[in-house]
C-alpha positions as CSV (number, residue, x, y, z in Angstrom):
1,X,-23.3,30.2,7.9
2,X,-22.3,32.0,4.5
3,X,-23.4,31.0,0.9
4,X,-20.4,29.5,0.3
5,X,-19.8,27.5,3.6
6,X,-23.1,26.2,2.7
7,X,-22.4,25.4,-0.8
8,X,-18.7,23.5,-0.1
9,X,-19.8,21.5,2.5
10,X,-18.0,18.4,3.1
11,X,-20.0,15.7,1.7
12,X,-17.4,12.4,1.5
13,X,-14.9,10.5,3.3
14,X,-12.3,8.1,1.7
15,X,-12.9,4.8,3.2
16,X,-9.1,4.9,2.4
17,X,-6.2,5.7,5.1
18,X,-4.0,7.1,2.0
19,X,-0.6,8.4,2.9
20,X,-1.0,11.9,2.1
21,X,-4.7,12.3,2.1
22,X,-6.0,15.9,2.0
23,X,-9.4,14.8,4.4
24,X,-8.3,17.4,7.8
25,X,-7.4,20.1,5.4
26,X,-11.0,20.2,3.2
27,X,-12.2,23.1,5.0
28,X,-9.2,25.0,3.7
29,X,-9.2,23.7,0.4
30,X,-12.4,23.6,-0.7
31,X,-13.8,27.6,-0.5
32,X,-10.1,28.3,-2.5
33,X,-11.6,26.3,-5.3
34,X,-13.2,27.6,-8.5
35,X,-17.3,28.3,-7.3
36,X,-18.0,26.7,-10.9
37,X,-16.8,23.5,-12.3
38,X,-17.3,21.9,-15.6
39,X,-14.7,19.3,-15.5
40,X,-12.9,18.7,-12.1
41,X,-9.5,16.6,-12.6
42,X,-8.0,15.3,-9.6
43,X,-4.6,14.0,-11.4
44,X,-3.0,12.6,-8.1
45,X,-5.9,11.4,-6.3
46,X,-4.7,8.6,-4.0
47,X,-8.2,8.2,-1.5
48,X,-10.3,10.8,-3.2
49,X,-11.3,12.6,-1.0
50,X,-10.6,15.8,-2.2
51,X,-12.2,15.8,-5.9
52,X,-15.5,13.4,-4.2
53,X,-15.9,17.1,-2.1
54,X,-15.4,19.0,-5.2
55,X,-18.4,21.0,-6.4
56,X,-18.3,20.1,-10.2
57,X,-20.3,18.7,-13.0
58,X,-18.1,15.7,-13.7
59,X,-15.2,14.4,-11.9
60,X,-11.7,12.6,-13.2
61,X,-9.8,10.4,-10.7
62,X,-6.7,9.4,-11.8
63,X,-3.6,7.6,-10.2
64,X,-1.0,6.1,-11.6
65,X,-1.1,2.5,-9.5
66,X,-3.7,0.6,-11.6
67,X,-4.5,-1.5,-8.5
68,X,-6.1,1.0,-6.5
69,X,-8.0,2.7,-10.1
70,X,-9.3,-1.1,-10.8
71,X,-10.9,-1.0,-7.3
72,X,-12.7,2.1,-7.3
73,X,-14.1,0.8,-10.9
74,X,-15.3,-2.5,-8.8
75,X,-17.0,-0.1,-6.4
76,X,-18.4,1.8,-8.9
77,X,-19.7,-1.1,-11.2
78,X,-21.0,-3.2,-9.0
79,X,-24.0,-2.8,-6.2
80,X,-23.5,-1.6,-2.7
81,X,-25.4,-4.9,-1.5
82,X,-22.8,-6.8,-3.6
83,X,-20.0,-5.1,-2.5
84,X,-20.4,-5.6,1.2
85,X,-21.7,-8.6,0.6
86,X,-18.3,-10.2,-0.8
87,X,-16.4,-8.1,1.9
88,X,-18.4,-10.2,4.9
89,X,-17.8,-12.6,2.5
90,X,-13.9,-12.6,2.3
91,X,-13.5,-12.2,5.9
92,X,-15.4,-15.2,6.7
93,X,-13.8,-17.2,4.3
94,X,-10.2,-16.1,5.9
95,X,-11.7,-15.5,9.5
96,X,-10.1,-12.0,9.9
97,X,-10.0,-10.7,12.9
98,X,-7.6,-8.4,14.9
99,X,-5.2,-11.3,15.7
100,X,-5.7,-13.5,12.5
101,X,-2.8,-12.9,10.9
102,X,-2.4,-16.1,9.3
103,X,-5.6,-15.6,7.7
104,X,-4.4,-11.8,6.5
105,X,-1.2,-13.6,4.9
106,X,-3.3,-16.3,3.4
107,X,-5.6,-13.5,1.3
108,X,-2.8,-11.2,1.0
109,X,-1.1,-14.5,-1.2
110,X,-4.1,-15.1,-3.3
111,X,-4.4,-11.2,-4.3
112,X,-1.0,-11.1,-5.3
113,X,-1.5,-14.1,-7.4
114,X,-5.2,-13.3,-8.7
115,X,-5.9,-10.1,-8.2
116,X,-9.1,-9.0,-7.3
117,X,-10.0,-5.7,-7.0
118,X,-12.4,-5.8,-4.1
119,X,-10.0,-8.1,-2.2
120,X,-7.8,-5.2,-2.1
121,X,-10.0,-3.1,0.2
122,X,-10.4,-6.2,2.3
123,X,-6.7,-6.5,2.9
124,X,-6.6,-2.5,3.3
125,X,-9.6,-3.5,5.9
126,X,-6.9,-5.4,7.9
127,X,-3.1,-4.0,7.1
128,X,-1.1,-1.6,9.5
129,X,-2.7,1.7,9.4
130,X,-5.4,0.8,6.5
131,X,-2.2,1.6,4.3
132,X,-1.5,0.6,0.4
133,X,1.4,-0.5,-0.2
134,X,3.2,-2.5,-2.7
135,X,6.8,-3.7,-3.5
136,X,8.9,-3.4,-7.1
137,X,7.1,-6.6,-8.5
138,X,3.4,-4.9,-7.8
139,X,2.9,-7.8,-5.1
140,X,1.1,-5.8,-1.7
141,X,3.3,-6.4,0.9
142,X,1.9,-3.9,3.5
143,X,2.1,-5.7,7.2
144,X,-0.3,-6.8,9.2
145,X,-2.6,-4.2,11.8
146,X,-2.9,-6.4,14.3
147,X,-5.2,-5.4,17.6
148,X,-5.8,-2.1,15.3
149,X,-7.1,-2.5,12.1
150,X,-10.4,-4.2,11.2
151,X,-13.4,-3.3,8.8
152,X,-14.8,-1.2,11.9
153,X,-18.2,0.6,10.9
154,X,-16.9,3.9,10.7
155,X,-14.9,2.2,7.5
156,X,-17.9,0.3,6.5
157,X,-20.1,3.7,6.8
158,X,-17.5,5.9,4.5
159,X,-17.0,3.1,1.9
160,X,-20.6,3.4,1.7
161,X,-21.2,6.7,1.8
162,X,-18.2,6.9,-1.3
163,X,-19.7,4.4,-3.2
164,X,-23.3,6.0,-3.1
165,X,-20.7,9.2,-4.4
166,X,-19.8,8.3,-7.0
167,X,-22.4,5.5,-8.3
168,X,-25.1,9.0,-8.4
169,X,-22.4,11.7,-10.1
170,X,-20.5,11.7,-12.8
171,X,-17.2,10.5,-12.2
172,X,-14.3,8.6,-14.1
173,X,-11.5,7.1,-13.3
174,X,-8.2,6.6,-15.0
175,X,-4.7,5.3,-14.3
176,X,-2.3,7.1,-16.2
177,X,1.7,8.8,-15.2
178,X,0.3,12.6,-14.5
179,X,2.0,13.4,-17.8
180,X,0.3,10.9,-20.2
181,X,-3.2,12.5,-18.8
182,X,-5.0,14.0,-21.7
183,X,-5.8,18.1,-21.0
184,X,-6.5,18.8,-24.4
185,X,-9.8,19.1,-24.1
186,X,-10.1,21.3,-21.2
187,X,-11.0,24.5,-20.6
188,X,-11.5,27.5,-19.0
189,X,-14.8,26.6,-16.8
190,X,-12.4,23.3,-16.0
191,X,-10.2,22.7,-13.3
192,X,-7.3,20.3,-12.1
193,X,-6.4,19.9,-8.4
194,X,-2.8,18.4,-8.4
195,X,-1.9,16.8,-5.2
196,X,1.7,14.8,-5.9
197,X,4.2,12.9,-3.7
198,X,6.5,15.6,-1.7
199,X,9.8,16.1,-3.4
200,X,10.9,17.3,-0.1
201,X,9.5,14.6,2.4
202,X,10.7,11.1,3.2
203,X,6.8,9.0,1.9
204,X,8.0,5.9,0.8
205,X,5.8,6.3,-2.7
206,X,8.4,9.0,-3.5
207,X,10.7,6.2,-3.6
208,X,10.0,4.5,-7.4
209,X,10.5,1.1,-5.6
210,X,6.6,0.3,-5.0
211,X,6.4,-1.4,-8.9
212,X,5.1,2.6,-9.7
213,X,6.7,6.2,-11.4
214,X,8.5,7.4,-8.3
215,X,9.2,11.0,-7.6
216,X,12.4,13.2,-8.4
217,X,13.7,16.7,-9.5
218,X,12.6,15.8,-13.4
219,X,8.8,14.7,-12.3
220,X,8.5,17.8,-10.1
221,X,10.1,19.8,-12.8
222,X,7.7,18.2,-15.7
223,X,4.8,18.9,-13.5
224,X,5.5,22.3,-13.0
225,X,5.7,22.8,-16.7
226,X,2.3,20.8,-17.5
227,X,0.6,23.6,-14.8
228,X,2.2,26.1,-16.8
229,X,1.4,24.8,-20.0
230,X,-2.5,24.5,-18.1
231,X,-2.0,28.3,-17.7
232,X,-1.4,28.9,-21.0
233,X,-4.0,27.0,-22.2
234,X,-7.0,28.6,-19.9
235,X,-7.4,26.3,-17.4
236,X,-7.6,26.8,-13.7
237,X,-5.2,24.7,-11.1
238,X,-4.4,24.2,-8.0
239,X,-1.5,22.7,-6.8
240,X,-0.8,21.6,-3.0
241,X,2.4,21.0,-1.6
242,X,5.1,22.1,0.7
243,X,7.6,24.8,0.8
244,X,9.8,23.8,3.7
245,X,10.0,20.3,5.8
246,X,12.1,19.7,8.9
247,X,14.6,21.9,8.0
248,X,14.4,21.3,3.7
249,X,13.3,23.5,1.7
250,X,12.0,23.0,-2.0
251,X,14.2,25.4,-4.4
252,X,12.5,24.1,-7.3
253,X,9.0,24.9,-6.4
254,X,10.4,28.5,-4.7
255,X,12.1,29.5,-7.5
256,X,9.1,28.5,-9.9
257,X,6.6,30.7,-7.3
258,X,9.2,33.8,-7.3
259,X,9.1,33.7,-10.9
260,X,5.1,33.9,-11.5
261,X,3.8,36.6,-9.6
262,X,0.4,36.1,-11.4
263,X,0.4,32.9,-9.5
264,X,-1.6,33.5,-6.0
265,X,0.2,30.9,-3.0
266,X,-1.7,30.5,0.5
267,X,-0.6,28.7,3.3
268,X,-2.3,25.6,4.8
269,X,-2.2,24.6,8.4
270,X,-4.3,22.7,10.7
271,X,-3.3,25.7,13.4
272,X,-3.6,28.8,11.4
273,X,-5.4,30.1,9.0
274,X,-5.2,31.0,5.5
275,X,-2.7,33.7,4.9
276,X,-0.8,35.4,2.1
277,X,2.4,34.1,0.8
278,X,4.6,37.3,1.7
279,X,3.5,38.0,5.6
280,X,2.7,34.4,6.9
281,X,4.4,34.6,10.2
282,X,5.8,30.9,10.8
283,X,7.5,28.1,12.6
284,X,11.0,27.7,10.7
285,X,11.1,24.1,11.7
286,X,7.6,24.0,10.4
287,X,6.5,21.6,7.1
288,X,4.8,24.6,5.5
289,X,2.0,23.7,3.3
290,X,0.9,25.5,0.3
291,X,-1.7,26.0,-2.1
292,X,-0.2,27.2,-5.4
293,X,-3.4,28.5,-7.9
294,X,-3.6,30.3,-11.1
295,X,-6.4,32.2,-10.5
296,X,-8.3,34.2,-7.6
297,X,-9.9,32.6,-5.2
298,X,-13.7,33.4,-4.6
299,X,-14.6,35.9,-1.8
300,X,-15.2,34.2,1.7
C-alpha cells in the first residue's frame, strides 16, 4: 500500500443517511486533496463525512439548517455515555420499534414543538431512509421507516465512532448561508471542500421549501464567484458536482470550467476511475460527476 493510501485512509462514517453524502466516493476524493491542511472548511457539509476523513489540523463544518449544526454541537458537548444513554432513553419512553409508528409521530410532535437536538437523531434513527427532512415552517416532517429503519448497531457503531471524531480533534461547527461564511482569514496552507445541492438534479433541498436557502442559477452563480474570489485570495478548493444528469447538462458550471483552464476537473464514478476532463470516455445518459480544484493534485 502506498504512503498516501496509508496516510488518507478512511477513518469515519456519518451515522447520517444524508441525501447527497460523499461516503462511496472517499476513496476518490480523499488522495485529490491537499497532503497538508491547516484549516479544512467543509462549507456544505450535510453528514460529514467527507471533512471527519480529511487529513487537517482543524476542521469547519458548516450547513446552513441550524437543526442539524445544533445536533452535532450536542454530540460534541456532551459524553458518549450520555449521549446513548438519552437515545435508549427516548426510545423507551416512546417504545420505538419497526412498527411503532404512533410512538414515531408522538416524538416527532414534541421535537417540532421543543426542539431537542439529540431527539433529532432519534427520529432520524426511525424515519424512511434515516433521512432529514423538514417543511417551510422548520417543523421535520420526514415519514415514518417502518419494517426498515431502527437505531441498528451499525448506526449506533458510526455515531460512536463520529462522536469519539470529533470530541479528540479540532473541529467546529457553524450554520451559516455558504456566502455569509467568513474566508478572510484563510490561507494558502487552508482549504475548502464545497459540496452544494445539484443545480441540475431534482433533491428536494434544492427546492427552498424545507424552511432553508434553496438552490437556483444566482446561488450557483454566487458560489462560483466566492471559489474564484478563494483563488484570488490563495486558497485551495475543491468543488464536487455534476456536469450532465439524465439528459441536463449544467451551462453555468461548463461555461465557468471552459473559461479557467488553470482550473484542473476530474471525473468521479463508482465504475471508473479517475480521468482527465478532455478524454473521459462516457455514458451520455450518464450523471457525470466532477471534481472541480484550483490546484494540482498530489502524485498517487
Amino acid at each position: 500500500m502506498s504512503v498516501t493510501a496509508t496516510y488518507r485512509r478512511q477513518k469515519s462514517k456519518s451515522p447520517l443517511n444524508y441525501i447527497g453524502g460523499k461516503s462511496k466516493l472517499l476513496p476518490q476524493l480523499l488522495p485529490l486533496f491537499p497532503a497538508e491542511i491547516d484549516n479544512f472548511v467543509d462549507l456544505f457539509c450535510g453528514g460529514c463525512n467527507v471533512g471527519i476523513n480529511s487529513n487537517a489540523n482543524k476542521i469547519h463544518f458548516n450547513d446552513n439548517i441550524v437543526f442539524l449544526i445544533e445536533m452535532y454541537k450536542a454530540f460534541q458537548t456532551k459524553s458518549l455515555d450520555e449521549t446513548l444513554w438519552y437515545i435508549e432513553k427516548r426510545i423507551d419512553d416512546f417504545e420505538l420499534s419497526l412498527t411503532n409508528e404512533v410512538g414515531y409521530k408522538n416524538l416527532r410532535n414534541e421535537y417540532n414543538t421543543q426542539k431537542n437536538p439529540l431527539d433529532l437523531f432519534v427520529l432520524v434513527a426511525f424515519s424512511f431512509n434515516h433521512q432529514i427532512r423538514f417543511n417551510n415552517n422548520h417543523e421535520f416532517n420526514n415519514p415514518f421507516g417502518r419494517e426498515r429503519s431502527s437505531f441498528n448497531p451499525t448506526m449506533r457503531q458510526n455515531l460512536a465512532n463520529f462522536i469519539v471524531e470529533i470530541k479528540e480533534n479540532d473541529v467546529n461547527f457553524s450554520s451559516k448561508d455558504f456566502d455569509d461564511f467568513d474566508f478572510n482569514n484563510l490561507g494558502n496552507k487552508d482549504f475548502v471542500y464545497a459540496d452544494p445541492p445539484y443545480l441540475i438534479t431534482c433533491g428536494t433541498y434544492n427546492d427552498g421549501k424545507r424552511g432553508f436557502t434553496g438552490w437556483s442559477e444566482k446561488e450557483e452563480k454566487l458560489l462560483l464567484k466566492r471559489l474564484d474570489n478563494l483563488d484570488n485570495q490563495g486558497v485551495k478548493f475543491a468543488l464536487s458536482n455534476v456536469l450532465e444528469h439524465k439528459g441536463k447538462e449544467n451551462e453555468i458550471l461548463k461555461t465557468w470550467v471552459a473559461s479557467r483552464p488553470s482550473y484542473n476537473v476530474n471525473y468521479l464514478n463508482y465504475n471508473y476511475s479517475n480521468s482527465n476532463y478532455q478524454t473521459a470516455v462516457r455514458d451520455k445518459n450518464a450523471s457525470v460527476e466532477v471534481l472541480i480544484m484550483n490546484y494540482e493534485p498530489p502524485k498517487q
